[in-house]
C-alpha positions in Angstrom: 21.3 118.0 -203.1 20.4 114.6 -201.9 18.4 112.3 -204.1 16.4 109.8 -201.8 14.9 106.1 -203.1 11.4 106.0 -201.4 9.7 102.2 -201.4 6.2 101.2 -199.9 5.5 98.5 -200.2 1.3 97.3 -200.5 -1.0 94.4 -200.4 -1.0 94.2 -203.9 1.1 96.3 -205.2 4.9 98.8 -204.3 5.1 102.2 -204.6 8.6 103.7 -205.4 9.6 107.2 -205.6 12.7 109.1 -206.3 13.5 112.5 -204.5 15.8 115.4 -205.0 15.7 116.6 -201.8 11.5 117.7 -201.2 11.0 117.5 -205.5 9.5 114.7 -206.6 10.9 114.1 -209.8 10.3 110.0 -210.1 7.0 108.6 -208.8 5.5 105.0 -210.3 3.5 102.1 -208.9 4.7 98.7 -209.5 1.4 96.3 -209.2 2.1 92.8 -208.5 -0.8 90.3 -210.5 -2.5 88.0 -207.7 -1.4 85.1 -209.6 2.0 86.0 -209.3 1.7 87.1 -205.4 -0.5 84.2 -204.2 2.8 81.7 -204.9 4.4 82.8 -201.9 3.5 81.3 -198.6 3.9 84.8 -196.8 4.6 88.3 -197.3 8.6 87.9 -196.0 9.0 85.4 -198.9 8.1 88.3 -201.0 11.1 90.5 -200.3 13.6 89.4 -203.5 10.6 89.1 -206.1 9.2 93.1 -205.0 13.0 94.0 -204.4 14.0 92.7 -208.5 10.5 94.3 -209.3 12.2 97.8 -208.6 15.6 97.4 -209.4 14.1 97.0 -212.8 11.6 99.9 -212.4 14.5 102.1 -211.7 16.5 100.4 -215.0 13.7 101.3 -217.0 13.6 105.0 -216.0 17.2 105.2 -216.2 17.9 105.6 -212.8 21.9 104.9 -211.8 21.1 103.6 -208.4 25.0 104.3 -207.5 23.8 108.5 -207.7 21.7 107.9 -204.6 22.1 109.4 -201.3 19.5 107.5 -199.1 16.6 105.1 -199.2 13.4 105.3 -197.2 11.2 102.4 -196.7 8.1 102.4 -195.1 8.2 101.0 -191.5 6.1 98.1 -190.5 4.2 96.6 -187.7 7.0 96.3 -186.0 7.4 95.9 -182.0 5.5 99.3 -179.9 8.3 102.6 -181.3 8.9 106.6 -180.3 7.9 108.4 -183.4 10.7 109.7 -185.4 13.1 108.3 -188.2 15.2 105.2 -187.7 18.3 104.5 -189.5 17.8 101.1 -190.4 20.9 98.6 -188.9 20.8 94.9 -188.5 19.0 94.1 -185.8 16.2 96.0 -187.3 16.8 93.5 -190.3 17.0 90.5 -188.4 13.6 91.3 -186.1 11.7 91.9 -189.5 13.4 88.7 -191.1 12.4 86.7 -188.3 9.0 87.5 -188.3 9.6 89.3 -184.6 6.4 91.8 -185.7 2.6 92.4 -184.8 1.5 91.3 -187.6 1.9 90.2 -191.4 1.5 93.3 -193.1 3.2 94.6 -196.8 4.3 97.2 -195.2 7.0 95.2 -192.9 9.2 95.2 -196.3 9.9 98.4 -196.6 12.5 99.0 -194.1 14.1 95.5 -194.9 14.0 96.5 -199.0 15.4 99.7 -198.1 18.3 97.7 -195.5 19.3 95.3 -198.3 19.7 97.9 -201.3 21.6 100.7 -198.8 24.0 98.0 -197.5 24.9 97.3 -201.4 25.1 100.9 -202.3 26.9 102.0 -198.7 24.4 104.4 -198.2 21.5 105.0 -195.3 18.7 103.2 -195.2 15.8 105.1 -193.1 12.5 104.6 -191.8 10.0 107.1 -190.4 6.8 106.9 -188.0 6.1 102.6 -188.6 3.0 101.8 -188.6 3.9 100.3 -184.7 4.4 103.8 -183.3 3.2 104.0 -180.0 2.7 107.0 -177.6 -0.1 106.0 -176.1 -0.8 107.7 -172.6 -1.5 104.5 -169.8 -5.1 105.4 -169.7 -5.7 104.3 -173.5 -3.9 100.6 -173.3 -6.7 99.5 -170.9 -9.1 97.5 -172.7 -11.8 96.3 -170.0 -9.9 92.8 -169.5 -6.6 92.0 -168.3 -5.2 89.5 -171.0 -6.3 92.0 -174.0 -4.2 95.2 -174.1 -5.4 97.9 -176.5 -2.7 98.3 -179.3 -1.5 101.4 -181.2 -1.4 100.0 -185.0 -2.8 103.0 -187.1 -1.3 105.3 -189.9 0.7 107.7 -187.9 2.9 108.0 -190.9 0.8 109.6 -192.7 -1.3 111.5 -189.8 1.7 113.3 -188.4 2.6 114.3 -192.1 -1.1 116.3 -192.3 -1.2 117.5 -188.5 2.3 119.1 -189.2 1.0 120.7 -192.4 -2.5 121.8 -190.9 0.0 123.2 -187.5 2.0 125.6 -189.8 -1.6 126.7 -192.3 -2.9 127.6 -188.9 0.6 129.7 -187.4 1.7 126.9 -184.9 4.2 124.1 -184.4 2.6 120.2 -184.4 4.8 120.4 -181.1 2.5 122.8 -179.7 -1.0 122.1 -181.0 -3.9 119.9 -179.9 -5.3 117.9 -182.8 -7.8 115.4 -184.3 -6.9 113.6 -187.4 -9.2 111.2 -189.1 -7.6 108.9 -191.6 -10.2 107.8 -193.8 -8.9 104.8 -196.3 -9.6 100.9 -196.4 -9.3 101.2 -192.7 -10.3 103.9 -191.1 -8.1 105.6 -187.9 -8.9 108.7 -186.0 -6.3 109.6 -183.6 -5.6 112.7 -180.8 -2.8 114.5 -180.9 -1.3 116.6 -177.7 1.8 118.8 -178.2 3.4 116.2 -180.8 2.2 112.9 -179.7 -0.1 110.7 -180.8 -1.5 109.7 -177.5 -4.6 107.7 -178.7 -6.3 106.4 -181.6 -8.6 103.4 -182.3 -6.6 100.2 -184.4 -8.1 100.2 -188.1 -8.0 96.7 -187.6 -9.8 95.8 -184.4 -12.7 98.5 -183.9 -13.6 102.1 -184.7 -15.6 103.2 -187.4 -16.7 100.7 -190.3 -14.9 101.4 -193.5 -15.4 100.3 -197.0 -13.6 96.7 -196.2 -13.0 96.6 -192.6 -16.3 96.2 -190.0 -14.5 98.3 -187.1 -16.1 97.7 -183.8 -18.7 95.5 -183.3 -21.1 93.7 -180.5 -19.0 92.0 -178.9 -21.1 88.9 -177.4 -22.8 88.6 -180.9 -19.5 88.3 -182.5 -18.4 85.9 -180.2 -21.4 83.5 -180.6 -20.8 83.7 -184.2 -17.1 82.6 -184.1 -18.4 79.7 -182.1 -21.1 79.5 -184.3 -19.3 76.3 -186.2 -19.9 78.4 -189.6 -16.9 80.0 -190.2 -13.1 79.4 -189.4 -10.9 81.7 -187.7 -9.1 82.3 -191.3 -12.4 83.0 -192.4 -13.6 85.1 -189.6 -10.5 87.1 -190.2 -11.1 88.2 -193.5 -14.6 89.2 -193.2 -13.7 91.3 -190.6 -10.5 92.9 -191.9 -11.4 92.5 -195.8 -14.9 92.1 -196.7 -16.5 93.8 -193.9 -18.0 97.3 -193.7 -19.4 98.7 -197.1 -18.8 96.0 -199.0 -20.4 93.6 -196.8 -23.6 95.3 -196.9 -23.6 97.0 -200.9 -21.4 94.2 -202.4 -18.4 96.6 -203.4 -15.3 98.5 -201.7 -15.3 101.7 -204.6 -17.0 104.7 -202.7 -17.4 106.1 -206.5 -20.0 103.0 -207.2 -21.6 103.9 -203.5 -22.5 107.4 -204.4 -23.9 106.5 -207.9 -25.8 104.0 -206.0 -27.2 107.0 -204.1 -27.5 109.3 -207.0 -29.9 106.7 -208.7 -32.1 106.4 -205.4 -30.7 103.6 -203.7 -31.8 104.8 -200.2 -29.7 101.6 -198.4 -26.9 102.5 -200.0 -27.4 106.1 -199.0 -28.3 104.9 -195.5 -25.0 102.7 -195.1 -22.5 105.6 -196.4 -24.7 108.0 -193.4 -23.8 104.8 -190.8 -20.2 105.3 -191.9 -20.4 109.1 -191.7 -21.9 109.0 -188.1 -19.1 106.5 -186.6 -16.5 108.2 -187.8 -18.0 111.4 -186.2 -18.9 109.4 -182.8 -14.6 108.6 -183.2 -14.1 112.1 -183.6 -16.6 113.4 -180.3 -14.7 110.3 -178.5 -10.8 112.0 -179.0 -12.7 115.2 -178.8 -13.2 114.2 -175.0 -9.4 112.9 -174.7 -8.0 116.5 -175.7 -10.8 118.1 -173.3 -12.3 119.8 -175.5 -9.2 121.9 -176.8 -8.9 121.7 -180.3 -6.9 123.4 -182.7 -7.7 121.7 -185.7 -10.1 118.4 -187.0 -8.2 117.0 -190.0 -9.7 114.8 -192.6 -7.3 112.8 -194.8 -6.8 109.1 -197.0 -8.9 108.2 -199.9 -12.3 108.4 -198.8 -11.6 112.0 -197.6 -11.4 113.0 -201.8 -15.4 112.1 -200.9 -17.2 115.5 -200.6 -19.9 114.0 -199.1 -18.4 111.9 -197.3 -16.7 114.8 -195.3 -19.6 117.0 -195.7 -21.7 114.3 -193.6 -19.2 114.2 -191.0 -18.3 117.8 -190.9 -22.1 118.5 -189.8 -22.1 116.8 -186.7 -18.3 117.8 -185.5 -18.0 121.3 -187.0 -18.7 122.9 -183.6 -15.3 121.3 -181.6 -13.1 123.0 -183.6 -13.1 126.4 -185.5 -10.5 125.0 -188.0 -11.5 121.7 -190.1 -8.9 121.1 -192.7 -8.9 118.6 -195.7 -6.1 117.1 -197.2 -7.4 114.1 -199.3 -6.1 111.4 -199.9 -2.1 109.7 -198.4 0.7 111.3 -198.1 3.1 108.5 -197.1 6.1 109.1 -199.5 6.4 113.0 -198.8 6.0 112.1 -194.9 9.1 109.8 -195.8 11.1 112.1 -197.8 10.7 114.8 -195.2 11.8 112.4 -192.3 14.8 111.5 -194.4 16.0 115.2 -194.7 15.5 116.2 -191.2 17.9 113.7 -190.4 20.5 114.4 -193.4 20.0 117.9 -192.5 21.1 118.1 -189.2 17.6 119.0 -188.1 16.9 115.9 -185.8 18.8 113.0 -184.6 18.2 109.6 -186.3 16.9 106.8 -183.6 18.6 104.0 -183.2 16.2 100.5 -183.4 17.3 98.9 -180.2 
């Protein structure tokens, strides 16, 4: 039996979980209040206030934190990583400490949460598939001008969790398939997957398909006329692309539930935007579509927006005939994804890797 402490840490909020071995038997959500958050300068000021915050989540479920085997946190935007799952050590600690990462994300925490409360405890601290994993193939890094390389920042955590599962529902190994995952959340990633690695996939953050916060790829001369525009600054700029773009710059909210009542009452723009969505996350799809050359085992729709029926449904028209096999798994399955990581390594089943 090994009973593993799983933290992720988000924007506005940490989830914790507690494991024995794949049974979830502790999950809970600790949200941090804005006016509490907004007091620190940056999110690695945060670390002791989110690491007290579950400490005394665990006191209050009456969890002995000495009756641990492991903790997982989630990995970060850390410098380009293989996939697998890193035992945490100290020079791990120190890059995330001194801000050696891609960018300021929540999820950089993780790990270092996980490092601090292992090294009291004198257990393993473990991280699997960071949000920096990179295995992109050379073709996929060029950008179309030298001094901008194309990055691989996505959700591979959570998109190697679902393209293992839809490998073994179809009789095959990840390790052997061809596959297509589309992450649909508050950024939207679709990636391609050859025999086990993740060898492209547009960054949620700087193009792609438009979500509900984030405006994905846009014209790019427009946009730069209006950054010189003199209206906005680049901390302004920033957010409107990253977190009040898409959806909810056109309708005025970021909850797909209000979208689709829009629509049911009539609302034919709002109908017409959640279609615009539909159709670029589609075009995404036909684009990795051409990266696996046209051999597809599976297309597989996950995140949050994928509990949308018709969202999917609206996608699923115009990509059904790539692939015989299109598989849902709604919503994120980030914890599990860590948990399993964890226990391949405790098992015997795969060799931790070491953060060099």
């Amino acid at each position: 039996m090994s009973l593993i402490l799983v933290i992720n840490p988000g924007g506005g909020s940490t989830k914790i979980a507690i494991f024995d071995d794949e049974n979830c038997v502790l999950k809970r959500t600790i949200s941090h209040p804005h006016e509490e958050i907004s007091k620190f300068p940056d999110v690695l000021s945060q670390r002791v206030y989110r690491e007290d915050a579950i400490r005394e989540a665990l006191r209050h479920e009456g969890v002995v934190l000495g009756s641990l085997n492991a903790v997982v946190g989630r990995g970060g935007a850390l410098k380009p990583l293989e996939s697998g799952t890193y035992r945490v050590n100290k020079l791990l600690a120190e890059d995330i400490r001194a801000g050696r990462v891609q960018t300021e994300h929540a999820s950089n925490l993780g790990a270092l949460i996980a490092y601090e409360l292992a090294n009291e405890l004198g257990i393993d601290a473990f991280m699997v598939d960071p949000v920096s994993v990179d295995e992109f193939i050379p073709e996929a890094r060029i950008s179309g001008m030298p001094e901008i390389e194309r990055k691989s920042l996505d959700h591979p955590l959570n998109a190697k969790m679902v393209a293992r599962r839809a490998a073994a529902d179809i009789g095959k190994t990840y390790e052997t398939s061809n596959m297509i995952v589309a992450h649909l959340g508050t950024g939207i990633s679709v990636s391609a997957h050859i025999r086990g690695r993740m060898v492209d996939v547009n960054n949620a953050h700087d193009g792609g398909p438009f979500s509900t916060q984030r405006t994905g790829s846009l014209p790019v001369t427009q946009l730069v006329d209006l950054c010189f525009s003199g209206k906005y600054t680049r901390d302004e700029m920033f957010t409107r692309i990253t977190r009040q773009g898409g959806i909810k710059a056109y309708l005025g909210t970021d909850d797909l539930r209000e979208v689709e009542q829009m629509i049911e009452k009539g609302d034919e723009r709002a109908e017409l935007i959640l279609r615009a969505m539909a159709y670029q996350v589609a075009k995404e799809i036909g684009a990795c579509a051409t990266v696996l050359a046209g051999e597809i085992d599976a297309i597989i729709f996950t995140g949050g927006i994928a509990h949308s029926r018709r969202v999917v449904d609206l996608v699923k028209e115009r990509v059904a005939f790539l692939s015989e096999n299109i598989i849902v798994y709604p919503g994120e399955h980030e914890m599990e994804a860590m948990v399993a990581g964890a226990l391949r390594v405790l098992r015997g089943v795969e060799q931790a890797k070491e953060y060099k």
